[in-house]
N, C-alpha and C positions, 0 to 999 in steps of 0.2 A: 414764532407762534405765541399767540396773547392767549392767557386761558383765564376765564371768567373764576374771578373769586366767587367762592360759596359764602352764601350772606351770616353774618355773623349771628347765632343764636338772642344773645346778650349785646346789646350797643347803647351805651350810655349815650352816643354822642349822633347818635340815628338822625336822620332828617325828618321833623315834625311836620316841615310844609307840605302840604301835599303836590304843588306844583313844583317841588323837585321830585316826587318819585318815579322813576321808571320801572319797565319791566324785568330789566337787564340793567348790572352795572348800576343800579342804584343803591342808597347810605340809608336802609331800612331800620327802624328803631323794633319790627315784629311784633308791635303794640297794637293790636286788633281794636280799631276806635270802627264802627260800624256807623258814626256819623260823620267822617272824616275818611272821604275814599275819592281817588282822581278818577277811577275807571267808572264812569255811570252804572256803567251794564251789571256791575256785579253784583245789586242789591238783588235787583230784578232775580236775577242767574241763580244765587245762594237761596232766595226764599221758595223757590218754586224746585229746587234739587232737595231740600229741605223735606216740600212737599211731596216727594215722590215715595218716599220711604215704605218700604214694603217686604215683608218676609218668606222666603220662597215655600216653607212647610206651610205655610196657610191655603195651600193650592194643592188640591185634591188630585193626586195622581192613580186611585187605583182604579179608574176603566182603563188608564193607558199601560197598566200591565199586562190584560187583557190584551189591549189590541196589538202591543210590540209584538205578538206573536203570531197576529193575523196580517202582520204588514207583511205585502211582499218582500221576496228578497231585495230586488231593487232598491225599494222603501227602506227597508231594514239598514240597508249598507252605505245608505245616504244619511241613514238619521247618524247612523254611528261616527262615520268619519264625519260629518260638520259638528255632531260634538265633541270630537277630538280638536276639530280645531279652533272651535270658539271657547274651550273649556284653556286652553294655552292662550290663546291673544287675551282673557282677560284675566286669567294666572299675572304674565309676564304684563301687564298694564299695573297690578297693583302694586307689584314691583318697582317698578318704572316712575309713575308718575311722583312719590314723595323723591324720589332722584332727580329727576327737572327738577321739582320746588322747591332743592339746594340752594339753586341759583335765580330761581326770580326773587327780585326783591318788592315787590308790592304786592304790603302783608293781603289787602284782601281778596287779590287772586289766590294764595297760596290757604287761604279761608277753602277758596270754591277747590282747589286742586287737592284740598284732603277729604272731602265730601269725594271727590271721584272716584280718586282712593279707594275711599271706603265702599261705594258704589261696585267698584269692579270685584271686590273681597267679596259679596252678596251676587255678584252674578257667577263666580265661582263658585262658592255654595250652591246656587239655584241647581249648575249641572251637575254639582257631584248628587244632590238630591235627585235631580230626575233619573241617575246613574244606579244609586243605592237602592231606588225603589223599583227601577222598571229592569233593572237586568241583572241579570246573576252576578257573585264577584267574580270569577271568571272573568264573563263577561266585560263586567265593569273595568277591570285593569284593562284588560285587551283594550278597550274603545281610549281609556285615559291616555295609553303612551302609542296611540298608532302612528304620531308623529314621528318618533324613532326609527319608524322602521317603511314608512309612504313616504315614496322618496318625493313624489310631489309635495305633500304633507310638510314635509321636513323643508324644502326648498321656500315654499312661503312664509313659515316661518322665519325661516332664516334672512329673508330681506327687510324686515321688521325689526328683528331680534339684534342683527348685525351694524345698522342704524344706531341702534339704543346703544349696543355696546361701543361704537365708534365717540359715541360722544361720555358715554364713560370714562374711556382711555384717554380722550382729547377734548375736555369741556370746552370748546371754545362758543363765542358767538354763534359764528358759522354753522358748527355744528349742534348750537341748539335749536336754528333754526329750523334746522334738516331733521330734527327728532319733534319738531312741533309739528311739521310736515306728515312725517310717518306718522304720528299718533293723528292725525287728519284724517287721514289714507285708512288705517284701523280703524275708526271710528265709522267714517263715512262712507267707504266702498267693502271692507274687506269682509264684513258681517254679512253683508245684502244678498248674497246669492241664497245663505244659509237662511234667511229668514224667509225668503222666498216659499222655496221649500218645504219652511213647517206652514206656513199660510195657507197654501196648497193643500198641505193636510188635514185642514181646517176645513178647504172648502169639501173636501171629500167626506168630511165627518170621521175624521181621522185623530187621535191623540191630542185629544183640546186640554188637558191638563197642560201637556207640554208648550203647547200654542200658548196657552195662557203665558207660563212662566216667560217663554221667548216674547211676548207683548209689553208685557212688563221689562224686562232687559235693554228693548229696541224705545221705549220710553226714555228710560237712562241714556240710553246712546244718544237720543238725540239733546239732551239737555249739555254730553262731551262734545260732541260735534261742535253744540254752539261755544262752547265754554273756551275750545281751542282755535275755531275760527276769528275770536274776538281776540285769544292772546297772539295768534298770528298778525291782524290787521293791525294791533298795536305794536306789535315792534318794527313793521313797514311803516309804522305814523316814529319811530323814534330812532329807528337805525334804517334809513334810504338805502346806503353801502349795501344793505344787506340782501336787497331786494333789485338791485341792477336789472339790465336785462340778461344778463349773462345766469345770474343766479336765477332768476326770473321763470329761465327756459331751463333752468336743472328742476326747479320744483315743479313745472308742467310732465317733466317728463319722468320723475316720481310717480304723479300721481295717474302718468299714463300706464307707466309699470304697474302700479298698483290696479287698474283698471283691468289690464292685461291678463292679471294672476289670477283673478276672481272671474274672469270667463272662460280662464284655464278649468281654474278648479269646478267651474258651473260645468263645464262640456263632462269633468272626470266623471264627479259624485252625482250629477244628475241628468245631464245627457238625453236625450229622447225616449228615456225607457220609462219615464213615471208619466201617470195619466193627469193628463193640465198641467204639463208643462212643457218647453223645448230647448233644444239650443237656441234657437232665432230670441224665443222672448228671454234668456238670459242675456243672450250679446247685445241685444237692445237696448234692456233695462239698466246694464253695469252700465254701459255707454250712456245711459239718461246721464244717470248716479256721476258719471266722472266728469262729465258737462257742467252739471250742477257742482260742485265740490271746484271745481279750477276756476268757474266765473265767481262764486261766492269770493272767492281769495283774490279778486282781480287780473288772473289769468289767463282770462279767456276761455275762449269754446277748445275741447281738443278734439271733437270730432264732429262733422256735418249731419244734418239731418238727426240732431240728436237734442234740440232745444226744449220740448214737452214730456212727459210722461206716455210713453207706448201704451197705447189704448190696449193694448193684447193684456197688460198689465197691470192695470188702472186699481184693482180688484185688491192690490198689496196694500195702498194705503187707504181703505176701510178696513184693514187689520192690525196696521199701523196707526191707527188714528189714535194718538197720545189719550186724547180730552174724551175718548169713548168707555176706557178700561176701567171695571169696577168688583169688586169680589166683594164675597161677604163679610169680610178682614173689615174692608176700608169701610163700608156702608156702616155697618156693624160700630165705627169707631169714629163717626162724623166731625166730631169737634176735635179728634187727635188732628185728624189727617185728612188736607184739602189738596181734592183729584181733579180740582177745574185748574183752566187755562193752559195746559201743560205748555210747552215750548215743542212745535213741528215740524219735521224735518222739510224746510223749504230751501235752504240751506245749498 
């Protein structure tokens, strides 16, 4: 077993052309020239991640103190466990991602993969704020470690988490393909049922504080989505081996798993008991979502009658819509910070 050298911090003797850098396995000099980049995309990717930049106390949460306690139970027990488990996948993301950027060597993706970083550090923040202000500490612990103890909870993590740590112990190619994959899979399906959800509560006039904050996060996401779809497509353009059809049909069937666990968790945490919404339009919707995610990668369709957006559901992205989002933070600070053009999860 071959294991991917980690790029060396310091290299006197780096490769300055750029048509030898690769993603993997390449002689990186880590000299950040932002006029000297092989990958196009990432000018584009870096100034508009750039632009997203946003602070989550800027966002006015005291009616949703009020209403956490007019949600129903239902409500209640849905908001808590999907913050339990988006408050861990971008916990163990911020961790994560400077680990892959050990090993790519082409400095200006490893530019965009500390921006993410950083990114997933502030969407932690976001929920421990919406945590600190809307619920009691009690409370608060309770909701932070219910993974420990949901054994459903615990099991999705653990196929994400288990991933990450596999190629920890075994950095090989192979295996960082398979953790570029899962960060795919968390980027792109494993969020969606959870956003679903607070959208939902938006349309009921429900916790717009919190809506707000999860609009702004589901912005971020999609700016990772594209950011890891492109370092994906790039090492199928520079390591073929690795993308066989053999491997091919393990990464479909990844991100069928991953499809799978999210209309698991959709039926637990939300189920047919919350008003405007059901099982049908979750299983629907993840099944758009994992259509979209596996043809994006060149994998194909994985499931029939699943190639458009489920009209029952259409309603998510006009909440989603990146290039809509504006508070008085950003309005307030025009010439810091440009909110046009975002990047959209079409992806």
């Amino acid at each position: 077993m071959t294991y991917l050298p980690k790029r060396p911090l310091f290299n006197e003797h780096g490769d300055t052309d750029t048509r030898l850098r690769r993603m993997i396995g390449g002689n990186t000099t880590n000299l950040n020239d932002f006029n000297n980049v092989k990958y196009s995309w990432v000018s584009g990717w870096y100034r508009q991640a750039m632009n997203n930049f946003w602070v989550p106390e800027e966002i006015n949460l005291q009616n949703d103190v009020r209403e956490y306690r007019l949600l129903s139970r239902e409500e209640r027990t849905a908001y808590d466990k999907i913050l339990s488990f988006l408050i861990f996948l971008d916990s163990i993301q911020t961790a994560n991602i400077p680990s892959l950027g050990e090993y790519i060597t082409a400095n200006e993706v490893n530019l965009c993969l500390t921006i993410h970083a950083f990114q997933e550090a502030v969407h932690s923040q976001s929920y421990s704020y919406m945590l600190d202000t809307i619920c009691s500490p009690e409370e608060r612990n309770s909701i932070l470690y219910q993974w420990k103890d949901d054994a459903l909870l615990l099991e999705r993590n653990r196929f994400i988490g288990d991933l990450y740590n596999e190629f920890q112990k075994e950095p090989t190619a192979a295996h960082l393909v398979r953790t570029a994959i899962a960060n795919y899979i968390l980027e792109g399906i494993y969020f969606y049922s959870g956003f679903m959800f607070f959208y939902n509560l938006a349309r009921n006039g429900k916790m717009n504080g919190s809506v707000q904050e999860i609009r702004y996060i589901n912005r971020d996401e999609n700016t990772h989505l594209y950011l890891f779809r492109s370092i994906i497509l790039e090492l199928r353009e520079e390591n073929p081996g690795l993308f066989d059809s053999e491997h091919s049909e393990e990464y479909r069937s990844m991100i069928r798993q991953g499809v799978e666990q999210e209309i698991r968790w959709g039926r637990y945490v939300i189920g047919d008991h919350i008003p405007g919404l059901s099982v049908r339009m979750i299983e629907d919707y993840i099944r758009y979502l994992g259509n979209l995610r596996s043809t994006a990668l060149g994998l194909g369709e994985l499931y029939e009658g699943g190639r458009t957006e489920p009209e029952a559901t259409s309603w998510i992205s006009q909440y989603a819509n990146a290039n809509s989002i504006k508070t008085d933070f950003f309005e307030g600070k025009p010439t810091a910070y440009s909110k046009s053009g975002a990047l959209v999860d079409d992806l």
